[in-house]
SEFI-288312 format. One record per residue (C-alpha): x, y, z. Coordinates in pm, whole numbers, padded with zeros to 5 digits, always signed. Layout:
<atoms>
XYZ/...
</atoms>
This chain:
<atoms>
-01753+00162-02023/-01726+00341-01674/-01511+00196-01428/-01802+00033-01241/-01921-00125-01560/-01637-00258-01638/-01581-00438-01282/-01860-00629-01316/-01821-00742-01620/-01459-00863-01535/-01623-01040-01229/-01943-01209-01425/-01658-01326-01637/-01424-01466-01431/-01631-01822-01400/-01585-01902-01754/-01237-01752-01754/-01182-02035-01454/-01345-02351-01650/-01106-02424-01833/-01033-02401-02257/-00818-02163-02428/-00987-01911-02725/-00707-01712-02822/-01006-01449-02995/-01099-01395-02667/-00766-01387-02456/-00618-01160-02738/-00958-00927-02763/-00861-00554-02791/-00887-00447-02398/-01060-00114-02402/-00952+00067-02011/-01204+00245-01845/-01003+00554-01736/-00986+00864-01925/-00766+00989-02191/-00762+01360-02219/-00565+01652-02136/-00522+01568-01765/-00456+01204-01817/-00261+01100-02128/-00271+00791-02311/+00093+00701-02194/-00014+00635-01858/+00088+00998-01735/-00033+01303-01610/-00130+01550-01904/-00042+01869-02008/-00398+01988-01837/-00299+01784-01458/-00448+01904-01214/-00482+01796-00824/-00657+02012-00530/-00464+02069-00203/-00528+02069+00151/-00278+02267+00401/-00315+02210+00773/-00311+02358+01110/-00418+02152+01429/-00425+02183+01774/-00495+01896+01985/-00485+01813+02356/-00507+01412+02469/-00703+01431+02800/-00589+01065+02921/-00845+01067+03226/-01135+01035+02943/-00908+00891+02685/-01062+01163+02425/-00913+01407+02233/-00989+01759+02155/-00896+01959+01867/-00895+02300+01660/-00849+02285+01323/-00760+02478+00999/-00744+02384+00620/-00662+02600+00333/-00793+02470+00049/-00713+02515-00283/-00964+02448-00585/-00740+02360-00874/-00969+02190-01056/-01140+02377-01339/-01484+02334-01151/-01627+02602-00914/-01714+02407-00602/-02029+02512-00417/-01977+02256-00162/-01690+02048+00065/-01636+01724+00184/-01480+01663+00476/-01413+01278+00609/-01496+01184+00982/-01370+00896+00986/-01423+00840+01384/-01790+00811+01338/-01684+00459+01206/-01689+00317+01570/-02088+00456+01617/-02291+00151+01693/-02503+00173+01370/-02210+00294+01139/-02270+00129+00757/-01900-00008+00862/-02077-00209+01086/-02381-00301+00858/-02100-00387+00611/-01907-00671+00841/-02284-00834+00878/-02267-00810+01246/-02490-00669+01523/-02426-00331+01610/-02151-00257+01851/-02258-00116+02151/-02058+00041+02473/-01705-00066+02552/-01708-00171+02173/-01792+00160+02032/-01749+00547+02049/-01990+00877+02011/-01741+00907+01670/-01676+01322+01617/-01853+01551+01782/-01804+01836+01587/-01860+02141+01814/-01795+02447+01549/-01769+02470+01138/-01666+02820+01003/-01549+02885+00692/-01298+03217+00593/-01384+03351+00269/-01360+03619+00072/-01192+03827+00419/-01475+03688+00644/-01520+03411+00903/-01890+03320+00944/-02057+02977+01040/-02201+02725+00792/-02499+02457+00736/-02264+02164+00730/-02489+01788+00672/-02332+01476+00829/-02384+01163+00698/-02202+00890+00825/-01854+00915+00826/-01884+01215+00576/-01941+01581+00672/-02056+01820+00399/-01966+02173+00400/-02189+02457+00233/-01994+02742+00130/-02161+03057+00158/-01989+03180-00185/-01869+02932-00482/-01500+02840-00496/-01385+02923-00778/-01119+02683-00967/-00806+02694-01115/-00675+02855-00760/-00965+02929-00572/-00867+02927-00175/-01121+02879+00142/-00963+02813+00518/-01240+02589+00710/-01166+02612+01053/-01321+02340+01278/-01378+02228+01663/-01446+01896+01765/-01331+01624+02019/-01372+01220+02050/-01342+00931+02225/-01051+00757+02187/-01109+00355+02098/-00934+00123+02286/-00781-00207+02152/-01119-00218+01924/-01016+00085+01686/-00731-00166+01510/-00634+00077+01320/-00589+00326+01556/-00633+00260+01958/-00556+00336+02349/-00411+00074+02564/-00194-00004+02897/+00165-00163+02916/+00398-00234+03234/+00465+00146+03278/+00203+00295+03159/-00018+00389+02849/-00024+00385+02509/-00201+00616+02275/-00188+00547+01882/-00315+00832+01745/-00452+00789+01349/-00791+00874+01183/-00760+01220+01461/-00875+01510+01277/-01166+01567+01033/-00968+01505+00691/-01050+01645+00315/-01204+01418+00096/-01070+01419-00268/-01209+01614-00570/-01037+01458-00879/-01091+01459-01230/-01241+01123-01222/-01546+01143-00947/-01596+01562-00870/-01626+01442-00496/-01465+01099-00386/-01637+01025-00081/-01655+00675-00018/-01802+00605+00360/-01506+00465+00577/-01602+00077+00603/-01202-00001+00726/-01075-00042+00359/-00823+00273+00434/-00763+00623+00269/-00775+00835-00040/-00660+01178+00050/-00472+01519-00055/-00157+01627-00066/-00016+01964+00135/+00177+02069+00444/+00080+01991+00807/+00143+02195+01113/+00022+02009+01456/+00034+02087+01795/-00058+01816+02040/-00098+01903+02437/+00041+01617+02632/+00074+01487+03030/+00435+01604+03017/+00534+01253+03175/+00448+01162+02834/+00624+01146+02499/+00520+01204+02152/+00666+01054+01834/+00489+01217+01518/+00466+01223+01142/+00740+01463+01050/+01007+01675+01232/+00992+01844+01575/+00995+02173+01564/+01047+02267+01939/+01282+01990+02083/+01426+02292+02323/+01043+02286+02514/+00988+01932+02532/+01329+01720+02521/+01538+01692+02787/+01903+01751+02768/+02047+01448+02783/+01805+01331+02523/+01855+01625+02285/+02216+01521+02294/+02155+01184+02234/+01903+01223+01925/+02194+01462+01794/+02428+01192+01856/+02181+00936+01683/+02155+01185+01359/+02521+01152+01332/+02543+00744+01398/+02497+00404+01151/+02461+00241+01502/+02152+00298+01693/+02196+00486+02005/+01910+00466+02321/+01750+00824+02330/+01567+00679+02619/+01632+00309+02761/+01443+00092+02888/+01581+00130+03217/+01501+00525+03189/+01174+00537+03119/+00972+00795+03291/+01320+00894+03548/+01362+01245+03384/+01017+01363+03278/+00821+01641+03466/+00597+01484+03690/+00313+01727+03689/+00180+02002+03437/+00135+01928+03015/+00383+02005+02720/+00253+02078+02407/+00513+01915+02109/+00516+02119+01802/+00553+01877+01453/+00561+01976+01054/+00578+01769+00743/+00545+01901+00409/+00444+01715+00090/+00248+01436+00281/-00129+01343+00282/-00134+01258+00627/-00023+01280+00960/-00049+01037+01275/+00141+00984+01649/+00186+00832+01929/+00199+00934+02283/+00293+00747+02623/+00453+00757+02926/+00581+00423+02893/+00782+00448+02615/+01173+00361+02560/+01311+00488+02248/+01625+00480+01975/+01766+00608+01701/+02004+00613+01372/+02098+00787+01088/+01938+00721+00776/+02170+00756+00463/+01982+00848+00121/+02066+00919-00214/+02208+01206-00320/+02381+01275+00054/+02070+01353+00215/+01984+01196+00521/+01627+01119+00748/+01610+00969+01132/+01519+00612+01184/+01355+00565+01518/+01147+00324+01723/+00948+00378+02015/+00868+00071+02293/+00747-00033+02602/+01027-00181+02853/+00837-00562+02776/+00864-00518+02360/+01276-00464+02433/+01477-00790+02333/+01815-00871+02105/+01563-01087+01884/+01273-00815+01942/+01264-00450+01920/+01621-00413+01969/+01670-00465+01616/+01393-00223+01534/+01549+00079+01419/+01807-00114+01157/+01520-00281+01010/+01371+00046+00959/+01702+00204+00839/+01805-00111+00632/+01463-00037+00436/+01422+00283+00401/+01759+00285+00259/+01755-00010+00025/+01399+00078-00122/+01550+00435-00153/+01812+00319-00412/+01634+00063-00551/+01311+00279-00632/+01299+00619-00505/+01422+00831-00243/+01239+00895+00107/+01101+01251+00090/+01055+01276+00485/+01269+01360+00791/+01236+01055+00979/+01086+00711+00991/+00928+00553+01315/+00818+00231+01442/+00556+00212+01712/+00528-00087+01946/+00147-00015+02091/-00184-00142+02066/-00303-00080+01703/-00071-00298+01562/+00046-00344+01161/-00095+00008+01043/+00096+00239+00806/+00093+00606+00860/+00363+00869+00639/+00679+00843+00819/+00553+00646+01119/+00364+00305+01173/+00269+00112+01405/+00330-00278+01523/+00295-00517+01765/+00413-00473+02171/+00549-00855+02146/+00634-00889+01754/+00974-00995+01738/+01188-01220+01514/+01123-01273+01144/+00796-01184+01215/+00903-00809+01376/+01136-00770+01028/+00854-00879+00745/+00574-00627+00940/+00865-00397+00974/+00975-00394+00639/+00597-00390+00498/+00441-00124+00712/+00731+00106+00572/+00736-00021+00249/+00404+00166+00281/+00567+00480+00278/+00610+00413-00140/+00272+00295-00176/-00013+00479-00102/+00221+00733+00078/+00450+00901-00178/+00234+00733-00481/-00108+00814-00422/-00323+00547-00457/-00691+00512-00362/-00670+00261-00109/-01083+00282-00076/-01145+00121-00408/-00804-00009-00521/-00650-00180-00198/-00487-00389-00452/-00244-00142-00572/-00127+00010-00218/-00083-00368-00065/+00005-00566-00395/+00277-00336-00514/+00394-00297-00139/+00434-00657-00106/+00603-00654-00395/+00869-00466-00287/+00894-00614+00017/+01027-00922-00161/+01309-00707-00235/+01383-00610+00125/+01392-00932+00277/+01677-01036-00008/+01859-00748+00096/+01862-00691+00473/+02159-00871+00648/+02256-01083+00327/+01898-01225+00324/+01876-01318+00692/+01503-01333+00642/+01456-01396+00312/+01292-01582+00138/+00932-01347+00261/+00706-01644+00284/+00443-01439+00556/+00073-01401+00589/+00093-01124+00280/+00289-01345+00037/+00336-01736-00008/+00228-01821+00355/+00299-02178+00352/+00634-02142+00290/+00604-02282-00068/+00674-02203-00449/+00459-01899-00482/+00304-02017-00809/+00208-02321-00633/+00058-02144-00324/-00131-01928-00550/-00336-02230-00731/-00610-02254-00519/-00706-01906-00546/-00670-01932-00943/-00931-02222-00858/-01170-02115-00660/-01464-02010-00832/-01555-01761-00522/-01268-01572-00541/-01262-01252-00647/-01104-01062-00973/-00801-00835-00831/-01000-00523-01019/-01288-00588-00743/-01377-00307-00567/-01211-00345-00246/-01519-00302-00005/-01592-00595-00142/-01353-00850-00070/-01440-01052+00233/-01159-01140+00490/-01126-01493+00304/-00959-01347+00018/-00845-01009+00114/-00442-01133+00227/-00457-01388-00091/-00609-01171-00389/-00469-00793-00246/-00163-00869-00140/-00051-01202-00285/-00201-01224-00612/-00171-00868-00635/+00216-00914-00570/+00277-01182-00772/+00165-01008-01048/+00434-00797-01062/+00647-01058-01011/+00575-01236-01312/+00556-00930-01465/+00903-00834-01441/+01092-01123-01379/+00850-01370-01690/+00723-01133-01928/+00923-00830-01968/+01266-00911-01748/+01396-00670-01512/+01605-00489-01762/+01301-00341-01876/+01023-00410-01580/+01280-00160-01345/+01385+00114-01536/+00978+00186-01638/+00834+00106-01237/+01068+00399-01094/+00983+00607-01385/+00623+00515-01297/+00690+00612-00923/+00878+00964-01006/+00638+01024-01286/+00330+00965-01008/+00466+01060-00675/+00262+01298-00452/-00051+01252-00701/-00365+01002-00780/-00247+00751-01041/-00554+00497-01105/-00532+00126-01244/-00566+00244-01619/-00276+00540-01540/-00060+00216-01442/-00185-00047-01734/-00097+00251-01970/+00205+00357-01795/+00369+00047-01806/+00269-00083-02162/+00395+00265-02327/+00702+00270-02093/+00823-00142-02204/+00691-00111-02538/+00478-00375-02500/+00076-00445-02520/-00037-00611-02195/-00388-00669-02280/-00352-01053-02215/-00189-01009-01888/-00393-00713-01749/-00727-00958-01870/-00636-01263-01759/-00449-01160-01401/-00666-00871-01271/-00953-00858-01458/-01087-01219-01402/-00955-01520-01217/-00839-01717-01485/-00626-02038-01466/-00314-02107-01645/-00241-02506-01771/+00020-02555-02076/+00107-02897-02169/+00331-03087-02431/+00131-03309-02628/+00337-03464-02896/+00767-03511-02990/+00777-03637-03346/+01021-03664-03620/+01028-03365-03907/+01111-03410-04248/+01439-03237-04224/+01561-03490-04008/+01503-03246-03675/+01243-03327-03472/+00884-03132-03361/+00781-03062-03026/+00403-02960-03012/+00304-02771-02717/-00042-02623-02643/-00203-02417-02399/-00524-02502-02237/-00648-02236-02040/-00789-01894-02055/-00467-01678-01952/-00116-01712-02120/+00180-01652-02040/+00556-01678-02203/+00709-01976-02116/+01012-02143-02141/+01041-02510-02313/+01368-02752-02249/+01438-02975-02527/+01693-03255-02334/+01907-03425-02612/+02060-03779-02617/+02434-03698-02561/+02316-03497-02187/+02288-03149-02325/+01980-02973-02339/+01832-02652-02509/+01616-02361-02355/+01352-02231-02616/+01203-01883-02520/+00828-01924-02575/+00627-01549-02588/+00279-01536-02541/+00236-01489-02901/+00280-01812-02976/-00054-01894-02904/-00219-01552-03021/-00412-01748-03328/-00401-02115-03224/-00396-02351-02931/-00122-02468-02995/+00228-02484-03152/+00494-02706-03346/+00846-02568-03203/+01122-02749-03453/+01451-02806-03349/+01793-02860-03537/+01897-03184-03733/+02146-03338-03560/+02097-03450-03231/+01855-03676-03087/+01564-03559-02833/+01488-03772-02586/+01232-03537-02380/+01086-03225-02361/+00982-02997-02055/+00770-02680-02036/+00876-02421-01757/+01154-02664-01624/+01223-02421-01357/+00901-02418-01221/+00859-02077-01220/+00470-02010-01373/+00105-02079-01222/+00060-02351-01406/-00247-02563-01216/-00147-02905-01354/+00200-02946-01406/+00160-03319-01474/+00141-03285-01848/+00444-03045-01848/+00734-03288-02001/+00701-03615-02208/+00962-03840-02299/+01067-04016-02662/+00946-04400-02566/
</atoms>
C-alpha cells in the first residue's frame, strides 16, 4: 500500500482494535510496511548501497531594523541534485507567509482569519535569480502559500548537478503571536527570537520527488549542508546564534572575550555578561554585523537583544572533544532556582545524552530566555523569561534533547511529529535520572505522565478513548487534545516498553545508537526505524508496531483459573483479552512465602487466547499474579491475581 493508504486503514481500524477481544490471526497477521525496499533503502532498516540525499549550502545576510521590527535579507544556496532525477523545478519554503491573515495554517486551526496586530505581510520576496551554467539571470518563481516554486531556466541534472539561487526579501517580525518564533520587551530592553528567517529548501527525497507540505505549525523537514550568516545588529545589542562566531575580535568586547575564553576552559559557569552589566560596555550608537558558521546542520536560528545577561561552561564530550554551553537572559529570568542553573542543565545534558547515545556534532549549545518560548533550533533553543525550577530543567533538558531528534537524526517532523517528540521524550527520561543524582527525576511533565502517576496507568485513557488518534496519524492531523498525549507520551512510552518489556536494554541500547549513527544527518522514515530495529534485535515486531502505532488498541490480561495437574504440580491458566499483547511476567506465590517469576513472551498467545503455565511438584500455590510489578498498560488490572480458596 502507499503510506497514505496505509494510515487510514490503521485509523478505520483502530475502533475495533479498542472494543475489546483478542484474535491472535489478526494481532499476529504478517505486517506488510509501506516504505520502500530497494537500493537506496534496504530491508534492514538502513540506507542502501544506492543512498542518496540532496544538499543545500548557505550564505545570508541579514540586518534586524528594530524601529519596524522586520528583517531584511540576501540570500544564497548552492544546491546540489544528488538524486538520480533531473529537476526542472525548486521548492523553496516561506514559512513566514504562515502569519498572512488567510494562510491554510489558519483555515487549518478552524478560526477566523487573523487580522492586524495578529498577523504579518509573511515574505516579501523582492528578487529570485538563479546562477547556472556561468550565468545569473532572473526567474518565473509561483508562490503558493507558504511554498515558493522556482523555474530553472535549464534542467538540473542529478547525481551532482549544482544551481546557486540567490534571493532578496524582508518581513515583519511577529510579536508574542509567532510562538515559535517572536519579538518582545523585557526590563532592559528587547528581545528578538529569530527562527523560520530565511526562505529555506524544501526536500527532494526518494520517497515524494518534492516534499512540500504547507507550514500549518507542525514544524520542519529540511536538508542538510553548511551555513554562513551575517546578521547586522544595533550594536547595543547582542547576538547568540546557531554555530560558532567567527569574528568575536569585531563584536566582543575585551573583557568578554576573556571571559568566554575563560568559560571554554571551566566545568563551572562563568558570567560573560551579568546581570548587573547589561548594556554598561556596548557602543551606544552605530550597528555591528556578527559573523556565525555551522557545518553539517539543517538549520540555523538566533537571538538578538540589548537586554541580555549571559554565561558560560565547558562542555566535555567523548572522545576529548569539547562544545560551549551557554545561556542568554534578561536581568528578571536571573535566580539560584531560575536561570542561574541554566547553563549546567544544558551541559549536564548535552553531556550525558552524548555518552549515552551519541556525541554532539556542534560547537556550542544555547538556551534563550525570550518570548517564543519551548522551541528547538540546532545548537540553540529557546524558553521561557520566568521558567525556573523543575519546570526550567524538564524544558531544558527536552528542547536540547532535540538536538538528537529531528536535529542530528533527520526526521520529518511535518508528517511524523511522533518520531522527533516521542523519541525525544524518551530520552529525556534518561536525563532527568541522571542530572544531580536524579534531583528531578522522576520526569512526570506536560510531555510524559503529567499527573505524576504510573505511566501505564496515565496512559489508559488514551488507550480508551475511541477519538484518539493512531500514533502513525499524520501529524497535521492531531488536534491539540491529543497532540502532548499520543506524540509525545504514547509515542515515548513506546520505547519504553520497548526496551525495558520486550527486548531489555541489553539489546534495545546497543541497536537505538546503532540506529542513530547509522541515520544521523539523513531522512530515516517510520518503516527505516520498524526495520531497523527488528533486523538489529533479531526480533519480528509486527505485534508491537500494529497494536502501539498503528491503531489504538487496549491491552487487558487476566488469570482465570489455578488448578491441580496430574503430576501433582499445579496449572495456572492465563489469557489475554484484548487486541495488543505484550510479554508479561506471571508470579506464582507458594505456601512456605517464596514465590516464582515466570517470563511470559508474547508468543504465548500467538495461536490461542489463552495459556496453561505448569509449575513444579512440590510446593503448594496459594496465588498467582500477572505483571506483579505493575509495569504494563493493562486497562483492568482487577482480574490480574487470584488466590487458591
Amino acid at each position: 500500500m502507499r503510506a497514505g493508504m496505509w494510515i487510514a486503514v490503521a485509523m478505520l481500524g483502530s475502533g475495533a482494535a479498542q472494543a475489546g477481544g483478542y484474535d491472535p490471526r489478526t494481532t499476529f497477521a504478517p505486517l506488510d510496511l509501506p516504505g520502500p525496499i530497494n537500493s537506496v533503502r534496504s530491508g534492514s532498516g538502513q540506507p542502501g548501497p544506492q543512498w542518496w540525499q540532496n544538499r543545500a549550502d548557505y550564505q545570508i545576510h541579514a540586518a534586524l531594523d528594530v524601529k519596524a521590527h522586520a528583517l531584511t535579507g540576501d540570500e544564497a544556496i548552492h544546491y546540489t541534485n544528488n538524486s538520480p532525477d533531473t529537476l526542472d523545478v525548486l521548492w523553496l519554503q516561506l514559512d513566514q507567509n504562515m502569519y498572512r491573515p488567510y494562510s491554510r495554517s489558519h483555515a487549518a486551526d478552524g478560526a477566523a482569519p487573523r487580522k492586524g496586530s495578529g498577523s504579518t505581510d509573511g515574505y516579501t520576496i523582492e528578487a529570485v535569480e538563479v546562477e547556472q551554467g556561468g550565468r545569473r539571470i532572473a526567474v518565473q518563481t509561483a508562490e503558493s502559500d507558504t511554498r515558493l516554486q522556482i523555474r530553472l531556466p535549464a534542467p538540473l541534472a542529478g547525481k551532482g548537478g549544482q544551481v546557486t539561487v540567490h534571493l532578496r526579501y524582508r518581513f515583519t517580525i511577529p510579536g508574542a503571536f509567532g510562538g515559535r518564533m517572536a519579538w518582545g520587551k523585557v526590563k532592559n530592553g528587547e528581545i528578538y527570537d529569530l527562527a523560520q528567517w530565511y526562505p529555506r529548501m524544501a526536500v527532494y527525497d526518494d520517497i515524494r520527488g518534492w516534499d512540500a507540505l504547507p507550514y500549518l505549525a507542525q514544524e520542519f523537514y529540511l536538508e542538510y549542508g553548511n551555513f554562513d550568516y551575517w546578521v547586522t545588529v544595533p550594536s547595543t545589542m547582542i547576538v547568540a546564534g546557531s554555530g560558532a562566531l567567527q569574528n568575536p575580535e569585531e563584536v566582543l568586547t575585551a573583557r568578554e572575550r576573556s571571559r568566554l575564553a575563560q568559560a571554554a576552559a571551566s566545568d563551572k559557569t562563568v558570567k560573560i555578561v551579568a546581570p548587573s552589566e547589561i548594556g554598561r560596555e556596548r557602543p551606544a550608537a552605530g550597528t555591528k554585523t556578527w559573523h556565525y558558521r555551522m557545518e553539517s546542520t539543517r538549520d540555523v536560528a538566533f537571538s538578538a537583544s540589548d537586554a541580555f545577561a549571559w554565561d558560560a561552561a565547558r562542555i566535555d564530550l567523548p572522545n576529548g572533544k569539547t562544545s560551549l554551553a551557554m545561556s542568554y537572559y534578561p536581568a528578571e529570568s536571573a535566580g539560584s532556582q531560575a536561570w542561574d542553573r541554566s547553563t549546567q542543565y544544558v551541559k549536564n545534558t548535552v553531556e550525558t545524552m552524548s555518552k549515552r547515545w551519541y556525541p554532539y556534532p556542534w560547537p556550542a549549545a544555547i538556551n534563550i530566555a525570550g518570548p517564543a518560548s519551548g522551541m528547538e533550533y540546532p545548537g540553540i533553543v529557546f524558553d521561557g523569561i520566568t521558567d525556573k525550577d523543575k519546570s526550567l530543567f524538564w524544558i531544558t533538558a527536552h528542547e536540547i534533547g532535540h538536538s538528537w531528534f529531528p536535529m542530528i537524526v533527520g526526521f520529518d517532523e511535518r508528517r511524523d511529529a511522533w518520531m522527533d517528540e516521542g523519541f525525544n521524550t524518551f530520552i529525556d527520561i534518561f536525563e532527568s535520572e541522571d542530572f544531580n543524582h536524579g534531583e528531578f527525576a522522576p520526569k512526570r511533565d506536560s510531555e510524559y505522565a503529567p499527573g505524576g502517576g504510573n505511566p501505564v496507568d496515565e496512559i489508559l485513557p488514551i488507550l480508551a478513548d475511541r477519538q484518539a488518534p493512531p500514533i502513525l496519524s499524520r501529524a497535521d492531523t492531531v488536534i491539540e487534545k491529543y497532540r502532548h498525549p499520543v506524540t509525545y507520551f504514547k509515542s515515548a512510552l513506546g520505547l519504553v516498553l520497548l526496551r525495558e518489556q520486550i527486548l531489555g536494554p541489553e539489546r534495545f541500547d546497543p541497536a537505538f545508537r546503532r540506529f542513530i549513527a547509522t541515520w544521523a544527518f539523513k531522512h530515516p522514515k517510520p518503516s527505516d526505524f520498524f526495520r531497523f530495529m527488528e533486523s538489529e534485535t533479531g526480533e519480528d515486531l509486527s505485534w508491537w508496531w500494529r497494536g502501539w502505532y498503528l491503531t489504538n488498541s487496549t491491552y487487558d490480561v487476566a488469570m482465570t483459573k489455578i488448578a491441580s495437574s496430574e503430576s501433582g504440580g499445579t496449572v495456572v491458566t492465563v489469557e489475554n483479552r484484548d487486541p495488543m499483547v505484550m510479554p508479561v511476567t506471571l508470579r506464582v506465590d507458594y505456601a512456605d512465602g517464596s514465590h516464582e517469576d515466570i517470563r511470559l513472551p508474547a508468543e504465548t498467545w500467538i495461536r490461542q487466547t489463552s495459556s496453561d503455565i505448569a509449575t513444579a511438584p512440590g510446593k503448594r500455590v496459594v496465588s498467582a499474579t500477572l505483571d506483579p510489578d505493575h509495569r504494563l498498560p493493562d486497562r483492568d488490572r482487577s482480574n490480574n491475581r487470584l488466590a487458591v480458596q
